[in-house]
C-alpha positions in Angstrom: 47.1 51.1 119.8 50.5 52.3 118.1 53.5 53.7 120.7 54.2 56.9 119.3 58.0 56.6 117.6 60.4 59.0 119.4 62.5 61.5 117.7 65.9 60.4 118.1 67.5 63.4 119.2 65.5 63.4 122.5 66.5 59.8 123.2 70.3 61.0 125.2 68.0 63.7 126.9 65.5 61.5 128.0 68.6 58.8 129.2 69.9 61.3 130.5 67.2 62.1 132.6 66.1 58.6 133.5 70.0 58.1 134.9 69.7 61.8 136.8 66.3 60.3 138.5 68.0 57.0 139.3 71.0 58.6 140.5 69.2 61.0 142.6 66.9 57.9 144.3 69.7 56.0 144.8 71.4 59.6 147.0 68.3 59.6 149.0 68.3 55.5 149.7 71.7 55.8 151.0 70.9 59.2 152.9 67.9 57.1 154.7 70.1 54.8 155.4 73.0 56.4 156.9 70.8 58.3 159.0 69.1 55.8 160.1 72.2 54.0 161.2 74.2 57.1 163.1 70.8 57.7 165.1 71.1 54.5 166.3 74.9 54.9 166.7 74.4 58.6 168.6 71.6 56.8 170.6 74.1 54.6 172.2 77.3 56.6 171.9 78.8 54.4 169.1 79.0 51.5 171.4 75.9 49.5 170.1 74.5 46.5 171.9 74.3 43.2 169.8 70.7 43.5 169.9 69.7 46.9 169.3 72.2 46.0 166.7 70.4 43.3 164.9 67.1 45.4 165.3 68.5 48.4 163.5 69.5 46.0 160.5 66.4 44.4 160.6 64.3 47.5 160.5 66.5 49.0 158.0 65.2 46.9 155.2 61.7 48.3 155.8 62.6 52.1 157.0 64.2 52.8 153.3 62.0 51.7 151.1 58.9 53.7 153.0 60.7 56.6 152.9 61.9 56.8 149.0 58.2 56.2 148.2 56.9 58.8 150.3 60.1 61.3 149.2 59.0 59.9 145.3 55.1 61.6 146.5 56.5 64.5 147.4 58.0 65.1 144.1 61.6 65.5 145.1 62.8 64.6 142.1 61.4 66.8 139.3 64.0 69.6 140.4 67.7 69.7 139.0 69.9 70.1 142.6 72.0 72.7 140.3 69.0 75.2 141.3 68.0 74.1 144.8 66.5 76.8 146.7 64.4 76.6 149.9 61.5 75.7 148.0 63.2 72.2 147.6 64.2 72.2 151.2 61.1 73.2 152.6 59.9 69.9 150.1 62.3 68.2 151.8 61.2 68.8 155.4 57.9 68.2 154.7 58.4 64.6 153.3 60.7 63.8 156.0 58.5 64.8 158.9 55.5 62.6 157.0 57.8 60.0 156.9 58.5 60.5 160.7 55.1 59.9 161.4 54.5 57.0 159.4 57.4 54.8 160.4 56.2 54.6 164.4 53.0 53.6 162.5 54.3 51.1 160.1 55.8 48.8 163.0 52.9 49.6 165.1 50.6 47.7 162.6 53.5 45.3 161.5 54.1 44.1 165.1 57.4 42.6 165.0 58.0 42.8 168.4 61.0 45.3 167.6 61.8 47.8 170.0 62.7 51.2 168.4 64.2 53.7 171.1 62.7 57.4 171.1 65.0 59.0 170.6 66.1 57.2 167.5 62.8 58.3 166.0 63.7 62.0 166.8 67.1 62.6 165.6 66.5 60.5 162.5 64.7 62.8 160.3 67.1 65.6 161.8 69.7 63.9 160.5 68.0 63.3 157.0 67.4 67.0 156.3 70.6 67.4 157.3 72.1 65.1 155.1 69.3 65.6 151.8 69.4 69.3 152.2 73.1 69.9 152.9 74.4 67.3 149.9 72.0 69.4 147.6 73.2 73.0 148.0 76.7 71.9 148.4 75.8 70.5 144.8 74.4 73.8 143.8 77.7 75.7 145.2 80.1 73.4 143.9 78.4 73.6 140.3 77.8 77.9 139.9 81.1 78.5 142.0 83.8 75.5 141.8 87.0 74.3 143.8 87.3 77.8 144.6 84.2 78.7 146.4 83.1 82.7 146.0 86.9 83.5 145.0 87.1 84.7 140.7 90.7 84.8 139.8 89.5 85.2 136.4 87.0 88.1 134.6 87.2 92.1 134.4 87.0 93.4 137.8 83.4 95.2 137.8 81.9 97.5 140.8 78.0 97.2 141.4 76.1 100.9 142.4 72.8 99.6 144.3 73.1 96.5 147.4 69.1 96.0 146.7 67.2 92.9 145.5 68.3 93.5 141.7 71.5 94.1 142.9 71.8 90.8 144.8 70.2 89.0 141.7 72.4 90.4 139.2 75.9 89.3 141.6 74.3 85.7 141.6 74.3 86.0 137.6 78.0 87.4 137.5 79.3 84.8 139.5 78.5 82.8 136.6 79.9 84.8 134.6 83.6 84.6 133.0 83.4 88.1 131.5 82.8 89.8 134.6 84.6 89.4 138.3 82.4 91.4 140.9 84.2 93.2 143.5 82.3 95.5 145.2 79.1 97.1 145.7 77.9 100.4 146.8 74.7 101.9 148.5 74.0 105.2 150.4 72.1 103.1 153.3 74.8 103.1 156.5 73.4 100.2 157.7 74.9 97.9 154.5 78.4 99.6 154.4 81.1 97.5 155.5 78.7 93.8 154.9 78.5 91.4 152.4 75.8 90.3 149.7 76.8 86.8 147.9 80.3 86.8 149.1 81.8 90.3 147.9 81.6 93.5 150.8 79.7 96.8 150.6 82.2 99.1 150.0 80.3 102.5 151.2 78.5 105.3 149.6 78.0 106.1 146.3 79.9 108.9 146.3 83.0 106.7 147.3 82.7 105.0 143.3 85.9 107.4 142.3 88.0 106.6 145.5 87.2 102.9 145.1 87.5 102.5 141.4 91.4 103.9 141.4 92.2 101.8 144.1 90.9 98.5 142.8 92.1 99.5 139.1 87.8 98.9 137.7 87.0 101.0 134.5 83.1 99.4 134.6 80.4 100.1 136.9 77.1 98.5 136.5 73.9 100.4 137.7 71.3 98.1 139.7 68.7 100.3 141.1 65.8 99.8 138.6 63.5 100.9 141.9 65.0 103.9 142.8 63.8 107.3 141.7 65.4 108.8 138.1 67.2 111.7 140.2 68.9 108.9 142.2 69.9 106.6 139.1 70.8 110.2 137.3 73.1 110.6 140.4 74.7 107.8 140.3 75.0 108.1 136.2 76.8 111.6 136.6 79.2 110.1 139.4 80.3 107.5 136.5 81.0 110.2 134.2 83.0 112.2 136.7 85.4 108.8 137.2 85.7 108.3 133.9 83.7 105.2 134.4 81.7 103.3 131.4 78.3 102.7 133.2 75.9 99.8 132.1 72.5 99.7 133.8 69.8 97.2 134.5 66.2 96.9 133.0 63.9 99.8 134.4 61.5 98.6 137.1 58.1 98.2 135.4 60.4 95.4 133.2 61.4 93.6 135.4 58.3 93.3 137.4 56.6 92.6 133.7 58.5 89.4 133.2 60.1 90.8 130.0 63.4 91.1 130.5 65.4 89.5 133.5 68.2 91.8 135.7 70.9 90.1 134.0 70.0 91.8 130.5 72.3 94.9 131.3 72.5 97.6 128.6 74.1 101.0 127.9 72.8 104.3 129.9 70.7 106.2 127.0 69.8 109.8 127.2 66.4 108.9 128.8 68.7 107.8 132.1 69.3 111.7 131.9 66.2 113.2 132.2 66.0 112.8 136.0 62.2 112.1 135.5 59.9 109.4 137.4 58.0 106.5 135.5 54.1 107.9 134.8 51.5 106.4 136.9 48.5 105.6 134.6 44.7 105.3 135.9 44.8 101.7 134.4 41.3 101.0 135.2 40.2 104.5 133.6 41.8 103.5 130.3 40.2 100.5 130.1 36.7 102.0 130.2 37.8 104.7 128.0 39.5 102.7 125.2 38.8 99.1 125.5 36.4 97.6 123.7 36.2 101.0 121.7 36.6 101.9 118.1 39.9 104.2 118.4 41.2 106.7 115.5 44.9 108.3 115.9 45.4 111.0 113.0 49.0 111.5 111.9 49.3 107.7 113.5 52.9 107.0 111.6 54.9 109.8 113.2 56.8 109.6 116.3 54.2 110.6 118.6 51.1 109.2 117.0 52.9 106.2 116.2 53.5 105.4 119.5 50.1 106.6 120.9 48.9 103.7 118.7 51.5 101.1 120.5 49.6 102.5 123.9 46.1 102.1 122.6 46.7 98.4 121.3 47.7 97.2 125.0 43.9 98.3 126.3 42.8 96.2 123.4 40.3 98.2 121.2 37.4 97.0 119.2 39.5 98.3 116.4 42.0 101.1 116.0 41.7 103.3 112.8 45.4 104.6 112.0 44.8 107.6 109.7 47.9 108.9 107.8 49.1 111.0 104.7 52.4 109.2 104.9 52.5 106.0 102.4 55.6 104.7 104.5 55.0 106.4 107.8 52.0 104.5 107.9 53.3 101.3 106.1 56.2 101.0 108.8 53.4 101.0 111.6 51.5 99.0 110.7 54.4 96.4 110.0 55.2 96.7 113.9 51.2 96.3 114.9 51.4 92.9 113.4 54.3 91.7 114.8 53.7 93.1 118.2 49.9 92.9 118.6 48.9 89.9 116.1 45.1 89.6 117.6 44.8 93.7 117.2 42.4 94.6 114.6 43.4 97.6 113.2 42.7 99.6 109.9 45.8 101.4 108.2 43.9 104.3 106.1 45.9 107.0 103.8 44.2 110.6 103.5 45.0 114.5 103.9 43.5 115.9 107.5 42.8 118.8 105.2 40.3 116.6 103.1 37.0 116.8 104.2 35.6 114.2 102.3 37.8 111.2 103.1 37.9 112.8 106.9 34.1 112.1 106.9 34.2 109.2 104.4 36.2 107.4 106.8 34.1 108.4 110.0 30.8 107.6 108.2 32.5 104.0 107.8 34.3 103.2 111.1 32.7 105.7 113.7 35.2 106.1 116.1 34.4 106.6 120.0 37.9 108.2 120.8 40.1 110.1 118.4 43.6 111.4 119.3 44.4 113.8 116.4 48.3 113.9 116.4 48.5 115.2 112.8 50.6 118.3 112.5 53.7 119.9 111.0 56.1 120.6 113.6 59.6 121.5 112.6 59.8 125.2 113.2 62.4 126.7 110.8 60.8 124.6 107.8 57.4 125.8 108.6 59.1 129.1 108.8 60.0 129.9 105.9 58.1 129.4 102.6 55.7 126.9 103.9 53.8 129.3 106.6 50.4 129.1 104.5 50.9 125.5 104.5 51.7 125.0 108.2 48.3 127.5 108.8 46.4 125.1 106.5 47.3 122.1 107.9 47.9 122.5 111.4 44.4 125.1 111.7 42.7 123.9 109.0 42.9 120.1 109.2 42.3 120.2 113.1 38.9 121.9 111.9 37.8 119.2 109.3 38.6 116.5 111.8 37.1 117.8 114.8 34.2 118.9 112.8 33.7 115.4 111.0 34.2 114.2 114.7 31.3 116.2 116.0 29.1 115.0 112.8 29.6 111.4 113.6 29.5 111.2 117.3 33.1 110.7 118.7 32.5 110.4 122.4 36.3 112.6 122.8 38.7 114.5 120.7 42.2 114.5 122.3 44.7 116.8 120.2 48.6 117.0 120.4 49.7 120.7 121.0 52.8 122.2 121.9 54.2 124.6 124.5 55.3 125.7 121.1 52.0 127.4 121.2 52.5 129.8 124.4 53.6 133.4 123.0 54.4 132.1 120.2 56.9 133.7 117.9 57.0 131.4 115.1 54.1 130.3 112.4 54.1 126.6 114.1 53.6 127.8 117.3 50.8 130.3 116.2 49.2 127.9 114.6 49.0 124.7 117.2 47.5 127.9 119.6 44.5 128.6 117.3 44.1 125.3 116.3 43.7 124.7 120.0 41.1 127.9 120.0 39.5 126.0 117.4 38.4 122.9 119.7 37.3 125.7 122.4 35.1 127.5 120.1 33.6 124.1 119.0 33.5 122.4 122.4 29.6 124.2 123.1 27.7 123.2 119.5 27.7 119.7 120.2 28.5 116.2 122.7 31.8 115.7 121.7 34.4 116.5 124.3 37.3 118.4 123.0 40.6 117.8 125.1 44.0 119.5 124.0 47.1 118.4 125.6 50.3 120.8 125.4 54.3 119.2 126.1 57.2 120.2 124.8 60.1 117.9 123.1 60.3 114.5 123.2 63.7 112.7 122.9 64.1 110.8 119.6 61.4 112.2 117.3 61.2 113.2 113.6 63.0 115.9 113.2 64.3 116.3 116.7 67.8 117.5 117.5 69.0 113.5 119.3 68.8 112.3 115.4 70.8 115.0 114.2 73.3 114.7 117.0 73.5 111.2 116.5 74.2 111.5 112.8 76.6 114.3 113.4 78.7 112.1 115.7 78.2 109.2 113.0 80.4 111.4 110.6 82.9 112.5 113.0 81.2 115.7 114.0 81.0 118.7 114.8 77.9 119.1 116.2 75.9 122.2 115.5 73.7 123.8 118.3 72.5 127.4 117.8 73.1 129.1 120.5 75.6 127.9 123.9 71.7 129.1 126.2 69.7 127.6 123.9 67.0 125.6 126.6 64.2 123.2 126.3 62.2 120.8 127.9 62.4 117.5 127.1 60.5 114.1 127.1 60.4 110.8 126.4 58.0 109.6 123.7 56.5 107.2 125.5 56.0 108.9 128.3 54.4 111.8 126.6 51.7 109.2 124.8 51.1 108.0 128.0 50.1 111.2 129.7 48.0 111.9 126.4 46.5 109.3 127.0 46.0 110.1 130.9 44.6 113.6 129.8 42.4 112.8 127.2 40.7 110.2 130.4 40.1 113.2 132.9 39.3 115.5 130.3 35.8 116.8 130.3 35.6 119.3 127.4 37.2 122.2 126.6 40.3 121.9 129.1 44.4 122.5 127.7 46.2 120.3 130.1 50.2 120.9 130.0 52.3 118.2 131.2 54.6 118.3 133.7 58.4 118.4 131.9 60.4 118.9 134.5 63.4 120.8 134.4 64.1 122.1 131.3 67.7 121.2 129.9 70.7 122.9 127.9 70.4 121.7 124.3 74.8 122.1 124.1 74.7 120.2 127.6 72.6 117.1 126.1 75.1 117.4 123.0 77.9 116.8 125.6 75.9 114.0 127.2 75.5 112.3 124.2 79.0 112.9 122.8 80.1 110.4 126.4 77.5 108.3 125.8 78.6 107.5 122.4 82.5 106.6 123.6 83.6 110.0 122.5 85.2 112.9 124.4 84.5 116.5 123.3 88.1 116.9 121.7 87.4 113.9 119.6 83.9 115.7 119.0 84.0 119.1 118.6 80.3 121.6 119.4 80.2 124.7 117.0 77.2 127.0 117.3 75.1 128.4 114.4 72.9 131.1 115.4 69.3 130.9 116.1 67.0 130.0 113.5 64.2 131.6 112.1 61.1 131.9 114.5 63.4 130.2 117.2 62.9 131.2 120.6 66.3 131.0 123.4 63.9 129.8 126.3 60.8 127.5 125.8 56.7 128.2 128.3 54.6 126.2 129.0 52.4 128.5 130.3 51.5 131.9 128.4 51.6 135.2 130.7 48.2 135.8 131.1 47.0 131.8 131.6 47.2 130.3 135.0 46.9 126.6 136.1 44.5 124.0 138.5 45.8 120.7 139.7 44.3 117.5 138.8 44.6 114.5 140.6 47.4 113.6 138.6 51.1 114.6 139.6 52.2 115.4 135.8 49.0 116.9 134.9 48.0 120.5 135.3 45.0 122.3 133.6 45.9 126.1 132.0 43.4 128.6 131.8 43.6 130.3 128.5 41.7 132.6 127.0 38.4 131.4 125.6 37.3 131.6 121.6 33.7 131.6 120.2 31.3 130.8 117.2 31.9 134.2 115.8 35.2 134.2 116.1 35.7 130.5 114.7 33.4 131.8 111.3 36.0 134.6 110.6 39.0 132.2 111.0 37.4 129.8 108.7 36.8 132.6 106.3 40.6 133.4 106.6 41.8 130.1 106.2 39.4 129.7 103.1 41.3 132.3 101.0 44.1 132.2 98.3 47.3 131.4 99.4 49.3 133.9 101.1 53.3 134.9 101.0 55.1 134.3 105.1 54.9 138.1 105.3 51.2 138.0 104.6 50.7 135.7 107.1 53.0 136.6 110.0 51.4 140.1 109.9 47.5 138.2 110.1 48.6 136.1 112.7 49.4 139.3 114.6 45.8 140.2 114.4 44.5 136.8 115.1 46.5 136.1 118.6 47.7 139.0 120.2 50.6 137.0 122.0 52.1 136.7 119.0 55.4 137.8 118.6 57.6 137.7 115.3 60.7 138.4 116.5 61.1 138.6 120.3 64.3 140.3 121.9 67.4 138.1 121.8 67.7 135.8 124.9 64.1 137.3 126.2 63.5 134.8 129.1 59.8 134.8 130.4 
C-alpha cells in the first residue's frame, strides 16, 4: 500500500503541532512530578526522612508515566491552552481523580513493599489541578492580555450600553482588539452599577452615557443588547444621538442564536433600529404544513415584497416554488439570489402579465400550485395618479381576477393577496383599486374550495419606490431632501417582517378574512428624513429638508382601519381580522363588465370609482385626520 505524499505546505503545521503535543506532555510530566514530590514534602513539613525519601523517588518512576497515559486517554491534549475554559479543567479533574484511584491500585497489585502515606495520596491530585489548571489559564491570560494584564494603554477609548451575555462576550473580543480600548459599560439593572465584567466597571444607567462620555473624552458607544426589546435598543439609540455619540450595534438576537454571525460582527444602527418594533413570532410548525412539501406560486415575485416572500417560502423548503413575474430583470435578479442562497430549491422563474388569462392558466394547468401569494400590483400613488389610473384599475382589479379565478379553476388550496391600508377611504386610484380588488376575492370566496385571504400593511422601509431610496439618493448628491408636507405621517415596516406576517396570515386564514397588521406607531416622514440624515454622518445644516406640497391623491395621515370596519383578535399579537363590508356574485359580474370596457381618461375613472366604493374620496380636506 502507497503512504499518501503530503502537501508541503502542511508539513511546518503539522511540526508544529507534533512539537505543541510534545511540549505540552512534557508540562504535564513535570507537573506530576512536582506534585508528587511537594506532597511528600507538605506531608512531612519539608523535613523528609531518608526513607520516605528514597520511597518517593522510587515511586516516582512509576507514578508519572501512569498518569501521562491516563491524562493522554482523556484527551488533554487536542485543545490549544490559548482557549482553555472550564471544559478543559473540568477534563482535567476528571483524569486526575482517575488517576488518584488507580495509583493506590497500581502498588496494591505491584507489591513492592512501599509504604505510601495517606495523606500523600490526598493532596497529590490537589496539587496537580492546581498546578495543570493554573499554568493553563495563566497561559490563556498572558497570551489575549500580555505583561500588562486587563490594562490597554493603547486603542480608541469605547463605552459598551448592555452588561448582558453579548455584552460580556463582545468585551472578551475587544480586549483583543488594538482598535478599540473598553472602558466602561452601562445597564439600567441597580444591582450591576458600580461592578465589574472582564476587568472594566459598570458605570451606571443608561441614561448616564452623556455624563460619562464627556468625562472620559469617548465619541463611540457600541450597543450590546441584541435580547432586549426594540423600544429599549431604540432608547438607548436616541441617547447616542442626543450625546453626539456614533453608535454601532451588535447582530439582532435571532442571529446570534442562529450561528450566523458572531457578537463581535458589530455594524452601523440602520433605520430598522428606529422603528421601536419587536421581532415576529412565526407558528413555525404551521408553516411547515402549509408550505413544505408544497408547490408554491408568488405573483409579482421580483419586487420588494414578493421578492422577499419568496426568500421566506424557500426556508420551509417547497416541492417547488413558481416565481411569476412581468419584470425580465426583476425576475432575473431573484432568481440569481435563489441560487446562490438556496442551491437545493427547485424553483421555476416564469415571465407573464397577471392581466393575461391564458399564460395565468397555462402556467397553473402546468405547475398546479397549492398556495399562491399574489403580490403583483402597481403601488406608487402619484404615478398611478395621473395618466395611468385605467391602467392601475386594470392591473391591480383586473389581474387579481384572472389569477384568483385561474386559482379557483385549478385547485389552489389558498390565495393570500398583498393589500394596502392604502385601501381604507381611499382617496387615490391605487388605493381604490387594492380595496376592490380585495372585494373581488370576497365575492369569489363562496363559488368554490379555494380560500381567499387578503392581508392589508402599510409601508415597508427600503422598497421600490419608497421614500428611504429617494432619501438616500438625495443625501448621495448633497441634498436637499424633499418631503411634502412638515405632518406628513405613515406607518412603517420592515420588509421582512411584513413577508413574514403574510405569511403568518395567509396560515390562520380560513376564507374570506382581511387581516391588517399591526404597524405600530406611525412615524413623521420629515422625522425619519432627519434620522437618516445622522445616520448617514450628516447634520441637518450640511443637509438641508425642503417641502414640496402634497401630491396628487396623497393623503396627510395614513388607516388601517376604514370608519365603518371594526376588528377581532387572533391568536397572534400583530394580527387583527377587519370586518369590511361584504361583495357578491352580482356585484363581481358588473365590475367585470366595467373593467371589460374601452379605456377610460383619470376623470372617467375617478368619477366611477365614486360609484363603485362609496368611501371613496378624491380629494379629502387638507390635513383631514381620521
Amino acid at each position: 500500500m502507497r503512504l499518501q505524499e503530503k502537501n508541503p505546505q502542511e508539513i511546518p503545521a503539522m511540526l508544529k503541532f507534533n512539537v505543541r503535543t510534545v511540549l505540552a506532555v512534557l508540562h504535564d510530566a513535570i507537573a506530576a512530578a512536582l506534585a508528587w514530590v511537594f506532597a511528600y514534602l507538605l506531608r512531612f513539613n519539608f523535613e523528609l526522612p531518608g526513607e520516605f525519601a528514597a520511597e518517593m523517588w522510587k515511586t516516582l518512576v512509576w507514578v508519572v508515566p501512569l498518569q501521562v497515559v491516563i491524562f493522554w486517554r482523556f484527551n488533554l491534549y487536542r485543545g490549544i491552552w490559548r482557549y482553555a475554559s472550564t471544559t478543559d479543567l473540568r477534563r482535567i479533574f476528571l483524569a486526575v481523580m482517575m488517576s488518584a484511584a488507580v495509583i493506590p491500585l497500581l502498588f496494591w497489585m505491584l507489591q513492592l513493599g512501599l509504604v505510601i502515606p495517606r495523606s500523600v495520596l490526598v493532596m497529590d491530585p490537589l496539587l496537580l489541578v492546581l498546578i495543570m489548571g493554573g499554568s493553563r489559564f495563566i497561559y490563556r491570560l498572558w497570551k489575549e492580555q500580555g505583561l500588562y494584564g486587563g490594562i490597554k494603554l493603547y486603542g480608541e477609548p469605547v463605552l459598551i450600553m448592555g452588561a448582558g451575555d453579548a455584552a460580556v462576550s463582545l468585551a472578551k473580543e475587544l480586549s483583543k482588539s488594538h482598535e478599540w480600548r473598553l472602558v466602561g459599560f452601562f445597564d439600567d439593572e441597580a444591582g450591576k452599577h458600580g461592578r465589574t465584567l472582564n476587568g472594566v466597571r459598570v458605570l451606571g444607567a443608561l441614561d448616564s452615557l452623556p455624563e460619562w462620555s464627556q468625562r472620559l473624552g469617548v465619541q463611540q458607544v457600541i450597543i450590546a443588547m441584541p435580547s432586549s426589546s426594540h423600544q429599549q435598543r431604540k432608547r438607548a439609540i436616541n441617547l447616542c444621538n442626543e450625546a453626539n455619540l456614533k453608535a454601532l450595534t451588535v447582530p439582532s438576537f435571532d442571529d446570534l442564536l442562529s450561528g450566523k454571525v458572531s457578537v463581535s460582527q458589530l455594524r452601523a444602527i440602520e433605520l430598522d433600529d428606529l422603528l421601536g418594533r419587536d421581532p415576529v413570532v412565526l407558528d413555525d410548525a404551521g408553516l411547515h404544513g402549509l408550505l413544505s412539501g408544497r408547490v408554491v406560486m408568488v405573483t409579482g415575485a421580483g419586487g420588494s415584497i414578493g421578492s422577499e416572500i419568496c426568500r421566506q417560502i424557500a426556508r420551509f423548503a417547497p416541492a417547488r416554488l413558481v416565481l411569476f413575474e412581468q419584470g425580465e430583470f426583476a425576475l432575473y435578479t431573484i432568481e440569481q439570489e435563489l441560487k446562490q442562497s438556496f442551491p437545493s430549491l427547485d424553483f421555476v422563474c416564469l415571465v407573464g402579465d397577471v392581466r393575461d388569462a391564458d399564460r395565468v392558466n397555462e402556467v397553473m394547468q402546468l405547475h398546479k400550485p397549492e398556495v399562491l401569494f399574489h403580490a403583483a400590483a402597481y403601488k406608487h400613488v402619484p404615478l398611478m395618479e395621473q395618466h395611468n389610473a385605467w391602467q392601475a384599475i386594470r392591473n391591480n382589479v383586473l389581474g387579481t381576477w384572472t389569477v384568483a379565478r385561474a386559482a379557483q379553476r385549478h385547485g389552489a388550496g389558498k390565495f393570500v393577496m398583498i393589500s394596502t391600508d392604502k385601501a381604507v377611504n381611499p382617496t387615490n386610484v391605487m388605493g381604490a383599486s387594492k380595496r376592490l380588488a380585495e372585494m373581488v376575492c370576497q365575492a369569489l370566496q363562496p363559488s368554490g374550495t379555494t380560500r381567499f385571504v387578503m392581508v392589508r400593511f402599510g409601508n415597508v422601509l427600503g422598497s421600490t419606490g419608497s421614500v428611504i431610496p429617494k432619501f438616500r439618493a438625495q443625501i448621495a448628491q448633497g441634498g436637499p431632501i424633499t418631503v411634502t408636507h412638515p405632518e406628513i405621517t405613515r406607518y412603517f415596516m420592515s420588509i421582512p417582517e411584513a413577508a413574514q406576517l403574510v405569511l403568518q396570515a395567509g396560515l390562520m386564514g380560513q376564507g374570506g378574512e382581511i387581516f391588517v397588521l399591526d404597524m405600530g406607531e406611525p412615524v413623521k416622514i420629515v422625522d425619519l428624513a432627519k434620522d437618516l440624515i445622522r445616520l448617514t454622518g450628516f447634520t441637518e445644516d450640511e443637509i438641508r429638508i425642503e417641502f414640496t406640497g402634497l401630491r396628487p391623491g396623497e393623503k396627510l395621515y395614513e388607516e388601517l382601519l376604514a370608519d365603518s370596519e371594526h376588528t377581532l383578535p387572533t391568536p397572534h399579537p400583530k394580527l387583527r381580522i377587519a370586518q369590511a363590508r361584504q361583495a357578491d356574485a352580482e356585484w363581481l359580474a358588473k365590475l367585470l363588465e366595467w373593467i371589460s370596457a374601452t379605456a377610460m381618461a383619470d376623470d372617467e375613472v375617478r368619477a366611477a370609482l365614486a360609484q363603485w366604493l362609496p368611501e371613496y374620496q378624491q380629494n379629502p380636506p387638507a390635513g383631514n385626520r381620521p
